[in-house]
C-alpha positions as CSV (number, residue, x, y, z in Angstrom):
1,X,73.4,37.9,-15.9
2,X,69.8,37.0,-16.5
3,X,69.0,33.9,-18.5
4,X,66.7,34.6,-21.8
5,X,63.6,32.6,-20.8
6,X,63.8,34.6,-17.2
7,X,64.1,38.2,-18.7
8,X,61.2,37.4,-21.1
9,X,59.4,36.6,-18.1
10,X,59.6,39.5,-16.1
11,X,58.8,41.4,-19.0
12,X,56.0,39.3,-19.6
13,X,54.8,40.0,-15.6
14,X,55.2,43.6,-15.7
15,X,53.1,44.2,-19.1
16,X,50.5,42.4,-17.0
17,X,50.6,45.1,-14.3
18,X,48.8,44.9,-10.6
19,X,45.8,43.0,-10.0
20,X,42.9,45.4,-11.2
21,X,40.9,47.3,-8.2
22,X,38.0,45.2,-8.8
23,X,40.3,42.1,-8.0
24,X,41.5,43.6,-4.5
25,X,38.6,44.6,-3.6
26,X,36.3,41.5,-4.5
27,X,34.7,41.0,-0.5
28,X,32.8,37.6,0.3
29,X,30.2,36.3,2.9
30,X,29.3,33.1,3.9
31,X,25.9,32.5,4.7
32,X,24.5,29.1,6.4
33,X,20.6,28.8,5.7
34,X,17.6,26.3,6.1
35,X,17.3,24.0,3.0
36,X,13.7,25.5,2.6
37,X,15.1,29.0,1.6
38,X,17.1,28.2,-1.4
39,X,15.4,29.5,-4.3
40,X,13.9,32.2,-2.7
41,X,17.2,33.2,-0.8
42,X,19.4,32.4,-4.2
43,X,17.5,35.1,-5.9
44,X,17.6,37.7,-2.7
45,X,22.0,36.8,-2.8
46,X,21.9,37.7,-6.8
47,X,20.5,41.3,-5.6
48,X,22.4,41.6,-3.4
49,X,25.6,41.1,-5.0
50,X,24.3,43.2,-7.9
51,X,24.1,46.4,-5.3
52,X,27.1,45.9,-3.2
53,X,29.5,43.6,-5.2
54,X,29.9,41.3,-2.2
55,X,29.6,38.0,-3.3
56,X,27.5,35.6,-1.5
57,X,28.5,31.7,-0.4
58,X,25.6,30.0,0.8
59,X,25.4,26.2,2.6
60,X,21.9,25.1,2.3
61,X,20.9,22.2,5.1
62,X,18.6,21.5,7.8
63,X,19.0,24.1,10.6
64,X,20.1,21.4,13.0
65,X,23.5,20.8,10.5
66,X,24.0,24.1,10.0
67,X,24.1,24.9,13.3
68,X,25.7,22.2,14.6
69,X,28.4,23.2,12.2
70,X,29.0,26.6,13.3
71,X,29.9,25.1,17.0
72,X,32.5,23.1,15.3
73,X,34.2,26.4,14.1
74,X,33.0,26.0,10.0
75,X,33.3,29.7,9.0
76,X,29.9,31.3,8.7
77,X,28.8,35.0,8.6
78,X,25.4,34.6,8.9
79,X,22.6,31.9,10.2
80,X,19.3,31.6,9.0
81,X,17.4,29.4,10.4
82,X,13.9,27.7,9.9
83,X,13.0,27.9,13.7
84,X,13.5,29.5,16.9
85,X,15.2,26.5,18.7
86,X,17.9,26.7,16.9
87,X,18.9,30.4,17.0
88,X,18.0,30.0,20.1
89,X,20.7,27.3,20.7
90,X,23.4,29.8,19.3
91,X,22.8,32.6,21.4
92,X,22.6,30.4,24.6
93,X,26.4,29.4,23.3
94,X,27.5,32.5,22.0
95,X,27.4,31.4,18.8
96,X,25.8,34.1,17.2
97,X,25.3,38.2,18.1
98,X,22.3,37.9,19.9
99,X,21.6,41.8,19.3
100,X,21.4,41.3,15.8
101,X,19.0,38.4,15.6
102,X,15.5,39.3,13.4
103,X,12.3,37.3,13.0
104,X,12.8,37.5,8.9
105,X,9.8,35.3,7.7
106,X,6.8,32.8,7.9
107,X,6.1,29.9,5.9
108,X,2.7,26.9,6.1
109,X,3.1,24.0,6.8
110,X,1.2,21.6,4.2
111,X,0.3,17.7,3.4
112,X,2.1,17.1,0.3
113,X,1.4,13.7,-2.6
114,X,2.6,13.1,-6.1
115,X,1.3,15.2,-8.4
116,X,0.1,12.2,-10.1
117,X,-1.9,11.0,-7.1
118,X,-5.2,9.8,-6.8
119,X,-5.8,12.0,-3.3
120,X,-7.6,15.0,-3.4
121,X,-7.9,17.7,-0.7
122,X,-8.3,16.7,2.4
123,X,-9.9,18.7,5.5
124,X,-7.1,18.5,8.3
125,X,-8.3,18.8,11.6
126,X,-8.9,16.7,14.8
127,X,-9.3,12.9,14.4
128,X,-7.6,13.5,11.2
129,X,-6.1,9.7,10.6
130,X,-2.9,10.4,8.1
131,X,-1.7,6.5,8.3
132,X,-5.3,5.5,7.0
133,X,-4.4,7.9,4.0
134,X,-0.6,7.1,3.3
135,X,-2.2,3.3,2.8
136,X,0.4,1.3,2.1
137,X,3.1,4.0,1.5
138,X,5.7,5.9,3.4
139,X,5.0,9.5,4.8
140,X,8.0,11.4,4.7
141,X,9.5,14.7,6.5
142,X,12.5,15.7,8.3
143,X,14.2,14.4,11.3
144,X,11.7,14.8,13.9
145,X,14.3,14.8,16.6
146,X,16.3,18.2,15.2
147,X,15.3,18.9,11.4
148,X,12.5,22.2,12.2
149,X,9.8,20.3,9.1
150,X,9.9,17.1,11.0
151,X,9.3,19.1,14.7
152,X,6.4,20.9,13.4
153,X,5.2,17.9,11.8
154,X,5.2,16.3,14.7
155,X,4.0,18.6,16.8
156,X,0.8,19.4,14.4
157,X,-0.1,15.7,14.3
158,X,0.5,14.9,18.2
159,X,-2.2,18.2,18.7
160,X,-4.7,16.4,16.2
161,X,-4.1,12.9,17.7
162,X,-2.9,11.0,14.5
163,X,0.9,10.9,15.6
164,X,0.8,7.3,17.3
165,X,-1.0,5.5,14.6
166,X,1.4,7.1,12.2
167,X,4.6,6.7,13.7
168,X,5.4,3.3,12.0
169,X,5.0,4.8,8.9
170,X,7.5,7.8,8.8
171,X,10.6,7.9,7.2
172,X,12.6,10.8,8.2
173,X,14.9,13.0,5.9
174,X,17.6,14.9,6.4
175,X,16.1,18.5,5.7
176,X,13.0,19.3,4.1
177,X,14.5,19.3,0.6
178,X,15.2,16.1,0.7
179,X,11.7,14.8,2.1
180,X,10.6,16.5,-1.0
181,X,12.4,15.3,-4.1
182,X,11.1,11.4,-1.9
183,X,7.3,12.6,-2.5
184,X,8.1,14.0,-5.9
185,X,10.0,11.2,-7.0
186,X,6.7,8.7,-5.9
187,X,9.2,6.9,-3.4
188,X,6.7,8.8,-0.5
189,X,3.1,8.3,-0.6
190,X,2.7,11.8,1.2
191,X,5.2,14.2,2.9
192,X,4.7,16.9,5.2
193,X,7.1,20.3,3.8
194,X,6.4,23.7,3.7
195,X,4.3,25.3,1.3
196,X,7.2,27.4,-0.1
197,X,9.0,24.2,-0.7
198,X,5.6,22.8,-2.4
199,X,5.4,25.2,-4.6
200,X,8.7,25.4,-5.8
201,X,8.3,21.5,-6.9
202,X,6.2,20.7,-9.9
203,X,6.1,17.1,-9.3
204,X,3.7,17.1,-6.0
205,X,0.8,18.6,-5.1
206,X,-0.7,20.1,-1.5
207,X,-3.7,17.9,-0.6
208,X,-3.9,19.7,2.8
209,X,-2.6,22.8,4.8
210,X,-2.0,21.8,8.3
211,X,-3.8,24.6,11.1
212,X,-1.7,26.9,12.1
213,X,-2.3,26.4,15.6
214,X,-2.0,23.0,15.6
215,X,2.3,23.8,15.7
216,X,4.7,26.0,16.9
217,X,4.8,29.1,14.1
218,X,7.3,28.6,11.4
219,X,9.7,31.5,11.8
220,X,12.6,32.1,10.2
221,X,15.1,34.3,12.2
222,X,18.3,35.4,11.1
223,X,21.1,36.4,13.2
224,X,25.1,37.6,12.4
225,X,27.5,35.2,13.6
226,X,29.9,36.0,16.7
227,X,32.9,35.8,14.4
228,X,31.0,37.5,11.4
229,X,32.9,39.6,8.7
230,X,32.1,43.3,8.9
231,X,30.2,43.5,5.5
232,X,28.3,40.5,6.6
233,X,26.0,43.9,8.5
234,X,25.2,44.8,4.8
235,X,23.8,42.0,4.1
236,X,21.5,41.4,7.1
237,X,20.6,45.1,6.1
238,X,19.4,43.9,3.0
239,X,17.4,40.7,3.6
240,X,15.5,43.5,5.6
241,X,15.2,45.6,2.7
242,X,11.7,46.6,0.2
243,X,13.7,44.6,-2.5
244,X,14.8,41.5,-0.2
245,X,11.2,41.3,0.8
246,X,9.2,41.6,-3.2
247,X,11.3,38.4,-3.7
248,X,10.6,36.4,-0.4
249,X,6.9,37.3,-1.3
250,X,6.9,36.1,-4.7
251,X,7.9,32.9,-3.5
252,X,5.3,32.6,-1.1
253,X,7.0,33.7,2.1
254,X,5.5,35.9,5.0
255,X,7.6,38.5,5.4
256,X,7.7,39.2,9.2
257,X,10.6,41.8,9.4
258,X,9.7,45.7,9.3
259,X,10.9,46.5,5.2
260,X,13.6,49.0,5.0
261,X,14.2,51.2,2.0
């Protein structure tokens, strides 16, 4: 015979009834993405979710992490990354469904100070002597060895000759982000970020934009991963989509995909 406290709580379980529809139903994606595309890609997720009801997980790091990551089995339905090395580097592996890889966006890439600084703009081009302007300060930007910021920045300043001189003075971060909250926190005399990434920051200020052929272009592909959920396709879909694209323009992003409706 069943005890009181047991019968109460089967009655109590069956006035609850099944999980709701909603409940069984609620689907979820995780998306790895370069640390440069978090506000712009946290608003494109919110749409996202609001259309289809998928929610979104996103791991924000440099592209060299993320990556990196993804070879070591962490569970990822889509990679965005801030160059083409690295996507690259996953299809070589079979990492990631080569087929469905996209050139998404464009981004700048600028000379950043505190916004309380005494630099004003500066011209960059040939000859252009960045240790003579850090002074006595750090410059700052990613890893130049894997992070995308620090290649380009590398890159830009090897093609304009001030890499050598201004070697000693680098301190590398580990994604963009971070080389930013250094500069905007005055620990970094200047940084070198994207301008997205600038602009997003109220505490610094662009004193330069870097050529754009003095660096690889920025692009920003995005690719399915091999082991990628089926309604992770939705949302690759819709970072190509009219809607996707008004928000990666408002935050200062070229958009480099053809817009679907």
């Amino acid at each position: 015979m069943l005890g009181r406290a047991t019968l109460l709580l089967l009655i109590a379980l069956g006035m609850m009834g099944p999980p709701s529809f909603a409940q069984a139903q609620q689907k979820t994606i995780t998306v790895f993405a370069a640390a440069s595309l978090k506000n712009a890609l946290d608003d494109v997720n919110a749409a996202f979710t609001k259309v289809t009801g998928i929610k979104v997980v996103t791991s924000y790091a440099a592209s060299s992490a993320l990556m990196k990551q993804i070879e070591n089995g962490a569970p990822a339905d889509v990679f965005v990354s801030a160059d083409l090395d690295w996507i690259d580097y996953g299809a070589r592996n079979k990492l990631i469904k080569d087929d469905t890889r996209v050139n998404l966006l464009g981004n700048r890439l600028v000379l950043i100070a505190p916004k309380d600084s005494k630099l004003g703009n500066v011209a960059i081009a040939p000859g252009f002597d960045v240790a003579k302007l850090a002074g006595d300060g750090r410059i700052v930007t990613g890893d130049v060895r894997a992070v995308p910021v620090g290649r380009y920045a590398k890159a830009a300043l090897e093609k304009l000759g001030a890499w050598r001189a201004a070697e000693p003075k680098f301190a590398m971060s580990e994604n963009v982000r971070a080389a930013l909250t250094l500069v905007a926190r005055g620990e970094a005399a200047l940084g070198i970020v994207y301008e997205t990434d600038a602009k997003a920051e109220p505490n610094v200020k662009i004193v330069g934009v870097f050529p754009a052929d003095s660096h690889p272009p920025i692009v920003y592909p995005v690719a399915l991963t091999a082991n990628a959920k089926p309604e992770a396709a939705q949302y690759l879909a819709f970072l190509q989509s009219r809607a996707a694209k008004a928000i990666f323009e408002a935050h200062g992003f070229t958009f480099l995909a053809r817009a679907t409706s």
